[in-house]
Backbone bond lengths (Angstrom), bond angles and torsions (degrees), N, CA, C in turn:
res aa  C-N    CA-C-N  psi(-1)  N-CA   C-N-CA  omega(-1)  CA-C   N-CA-C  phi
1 X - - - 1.449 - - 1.528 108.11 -
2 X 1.148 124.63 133.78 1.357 136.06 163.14 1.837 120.57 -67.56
3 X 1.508 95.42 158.30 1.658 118.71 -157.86 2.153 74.49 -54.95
4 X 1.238 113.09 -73.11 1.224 121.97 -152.18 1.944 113.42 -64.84
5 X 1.623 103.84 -4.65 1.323 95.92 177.61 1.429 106.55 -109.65
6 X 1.742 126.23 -14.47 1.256 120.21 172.12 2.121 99.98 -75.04
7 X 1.247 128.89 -38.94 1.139 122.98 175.23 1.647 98.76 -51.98
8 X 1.515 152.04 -52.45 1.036 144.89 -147.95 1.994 110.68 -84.71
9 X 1.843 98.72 -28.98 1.298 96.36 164.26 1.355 97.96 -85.25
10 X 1.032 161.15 -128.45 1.248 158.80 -173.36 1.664 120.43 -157.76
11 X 1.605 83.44 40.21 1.801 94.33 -168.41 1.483 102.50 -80.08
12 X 1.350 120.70 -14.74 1.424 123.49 174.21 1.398 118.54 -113.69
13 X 0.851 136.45 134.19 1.629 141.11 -157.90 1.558 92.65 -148.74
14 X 1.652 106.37 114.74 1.271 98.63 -172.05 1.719 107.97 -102.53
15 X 1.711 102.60 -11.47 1.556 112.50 157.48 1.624 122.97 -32.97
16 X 1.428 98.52 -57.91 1.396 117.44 -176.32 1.823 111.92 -51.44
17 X 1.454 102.33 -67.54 1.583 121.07 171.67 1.279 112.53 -14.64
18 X 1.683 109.64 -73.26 1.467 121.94 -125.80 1.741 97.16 -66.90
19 X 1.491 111.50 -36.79 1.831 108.75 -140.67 1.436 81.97 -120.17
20 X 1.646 143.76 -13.03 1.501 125.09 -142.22 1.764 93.98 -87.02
21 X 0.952 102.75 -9.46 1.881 82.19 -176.88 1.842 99.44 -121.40
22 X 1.415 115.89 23.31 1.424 110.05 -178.54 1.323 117.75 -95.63
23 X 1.511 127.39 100.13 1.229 143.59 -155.12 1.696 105.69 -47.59
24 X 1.053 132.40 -42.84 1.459 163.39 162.37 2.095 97.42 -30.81
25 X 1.393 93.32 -56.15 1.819 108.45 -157.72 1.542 74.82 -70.12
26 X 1.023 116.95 -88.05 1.636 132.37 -177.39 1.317 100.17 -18.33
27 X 0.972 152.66 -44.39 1.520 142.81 -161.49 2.056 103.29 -103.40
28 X 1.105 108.34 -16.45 1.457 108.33 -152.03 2.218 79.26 -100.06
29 X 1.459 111.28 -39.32 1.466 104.89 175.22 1.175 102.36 -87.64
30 X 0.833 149.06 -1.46 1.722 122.47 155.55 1.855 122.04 -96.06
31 X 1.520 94.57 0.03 1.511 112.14 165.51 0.952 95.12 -64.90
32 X 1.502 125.50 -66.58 1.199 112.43 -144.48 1.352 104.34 -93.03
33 X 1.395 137.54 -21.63 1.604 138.03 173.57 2.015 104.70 -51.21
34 X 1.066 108.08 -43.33 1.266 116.66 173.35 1.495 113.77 -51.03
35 X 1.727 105.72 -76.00 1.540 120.14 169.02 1.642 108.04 -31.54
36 X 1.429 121.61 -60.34 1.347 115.83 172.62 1.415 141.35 -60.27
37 X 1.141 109.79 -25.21 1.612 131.96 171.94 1.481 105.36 -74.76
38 X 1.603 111.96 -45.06 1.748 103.91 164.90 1.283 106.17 -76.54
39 X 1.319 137.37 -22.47 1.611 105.36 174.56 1.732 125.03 -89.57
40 X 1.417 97.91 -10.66 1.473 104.61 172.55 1.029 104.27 -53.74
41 X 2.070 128.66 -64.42 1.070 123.19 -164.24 1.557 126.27 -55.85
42 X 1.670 114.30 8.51 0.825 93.71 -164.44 1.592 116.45 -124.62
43 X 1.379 89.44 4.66 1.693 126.09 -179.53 1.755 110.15 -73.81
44 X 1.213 118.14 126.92 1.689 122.29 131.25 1.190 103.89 -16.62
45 X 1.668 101.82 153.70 1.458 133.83 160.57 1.650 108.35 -37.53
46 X 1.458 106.30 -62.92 1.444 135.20 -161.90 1.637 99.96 -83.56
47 X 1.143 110.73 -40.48 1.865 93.76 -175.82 1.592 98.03 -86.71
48 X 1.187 147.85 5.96 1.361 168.61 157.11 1.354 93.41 -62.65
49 X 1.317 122.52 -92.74 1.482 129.67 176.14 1.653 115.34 -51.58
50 X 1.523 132.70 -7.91 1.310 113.09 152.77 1.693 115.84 -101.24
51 X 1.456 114.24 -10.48 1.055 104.43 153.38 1.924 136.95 -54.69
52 X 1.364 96.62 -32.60 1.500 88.23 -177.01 1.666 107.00 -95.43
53 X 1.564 101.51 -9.46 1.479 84.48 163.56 1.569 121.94 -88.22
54 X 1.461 123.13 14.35 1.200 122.53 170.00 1.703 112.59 -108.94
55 X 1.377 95.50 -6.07 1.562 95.90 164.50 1.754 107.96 -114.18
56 X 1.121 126.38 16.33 1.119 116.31 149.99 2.114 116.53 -88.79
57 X 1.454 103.18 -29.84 1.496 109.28 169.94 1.222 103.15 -66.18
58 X 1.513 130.56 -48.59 1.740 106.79 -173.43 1.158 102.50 -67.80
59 X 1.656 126.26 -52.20 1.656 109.13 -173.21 1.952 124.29 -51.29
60 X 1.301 96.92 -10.06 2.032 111.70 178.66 1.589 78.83 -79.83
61 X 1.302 125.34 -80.89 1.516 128.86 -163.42 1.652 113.17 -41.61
62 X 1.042 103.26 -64.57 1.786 91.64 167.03 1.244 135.80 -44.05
63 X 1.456 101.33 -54.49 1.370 106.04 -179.31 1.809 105.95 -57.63
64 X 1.174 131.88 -51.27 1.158 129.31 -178.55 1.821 111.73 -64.54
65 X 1.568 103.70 -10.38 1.907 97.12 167.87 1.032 103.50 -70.79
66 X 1.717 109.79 -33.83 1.633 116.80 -156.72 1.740 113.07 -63.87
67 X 1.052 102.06 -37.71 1.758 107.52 -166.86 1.428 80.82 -95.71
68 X 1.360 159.78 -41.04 1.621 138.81 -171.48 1.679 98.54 -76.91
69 X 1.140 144.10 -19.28 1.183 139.46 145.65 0.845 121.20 -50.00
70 X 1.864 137.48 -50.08 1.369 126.89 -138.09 1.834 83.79 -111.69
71 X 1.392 112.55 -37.21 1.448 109.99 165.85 2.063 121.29 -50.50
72 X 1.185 104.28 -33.96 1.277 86.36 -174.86 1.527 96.91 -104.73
73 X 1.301 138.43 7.21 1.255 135.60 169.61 1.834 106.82 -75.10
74 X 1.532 101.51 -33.30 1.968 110.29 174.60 1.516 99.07 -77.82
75 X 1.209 133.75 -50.81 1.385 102.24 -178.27 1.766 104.81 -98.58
76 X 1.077 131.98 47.09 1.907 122.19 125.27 1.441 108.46 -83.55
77 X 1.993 92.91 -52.69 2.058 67.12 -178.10 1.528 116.69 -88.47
78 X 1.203 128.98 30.20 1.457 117.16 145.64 1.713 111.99 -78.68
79 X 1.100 127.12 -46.13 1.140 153.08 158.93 1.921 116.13 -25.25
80 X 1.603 97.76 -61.56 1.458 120.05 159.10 1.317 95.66 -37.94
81 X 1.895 108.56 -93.37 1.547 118.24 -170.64 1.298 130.95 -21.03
82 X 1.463 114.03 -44.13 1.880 137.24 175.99 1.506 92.49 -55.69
83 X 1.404 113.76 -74.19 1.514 124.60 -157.40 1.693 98.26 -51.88
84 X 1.323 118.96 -54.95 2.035 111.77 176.26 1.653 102.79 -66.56
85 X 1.023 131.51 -30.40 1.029 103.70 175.89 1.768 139.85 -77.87
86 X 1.809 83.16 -36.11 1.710 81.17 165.21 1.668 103.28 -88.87
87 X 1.067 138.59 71.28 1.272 146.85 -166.67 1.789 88.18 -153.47
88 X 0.963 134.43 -54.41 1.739 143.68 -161.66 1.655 113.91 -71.25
């Protein structure tokens, strides 16, 4: 199977890759899982329930940076590839 047909079944997940072993990511999400777990406890019913609807909008917002990132990161380096090749 090819680079571009295991990405299309979803044998490659480049989400997964980028951050899972970056000592930095690891410390910066459990900062903040912590930070959040103390501020939950400290919330209303109701500011509880608009909290997770404002962390369900950033997780919509990210995720949609994520693929306009990783989309225009595939066509530079397709883009790249063209430019060395008609270069040869």
């Amino acid at each position: 199977m090819t680079v571009l047909e295991d990405l299309w079944y979803g044998n490659i997940d480049p989400h997964e890759a980028i951050l899972t072993e970056s000592k930095r990511y690891k410390h910066l999400l459990s900062l903040m899982a912590r930070n959040r777990d103390e501020l939950n406890e400290t919330l209303t019913d109701k500011q509880s329930e608009t909290l997770e609807k404002y962390d369900s909008a950033v997780n919509e917002m990210n995720s949609l940076a994520e693929v306009e990132a990783f989309s225009y990161g595939f066509r530079l380096g397709v883009r790249l590839m063209i430019e060395i090749k008609e270069g040869i």
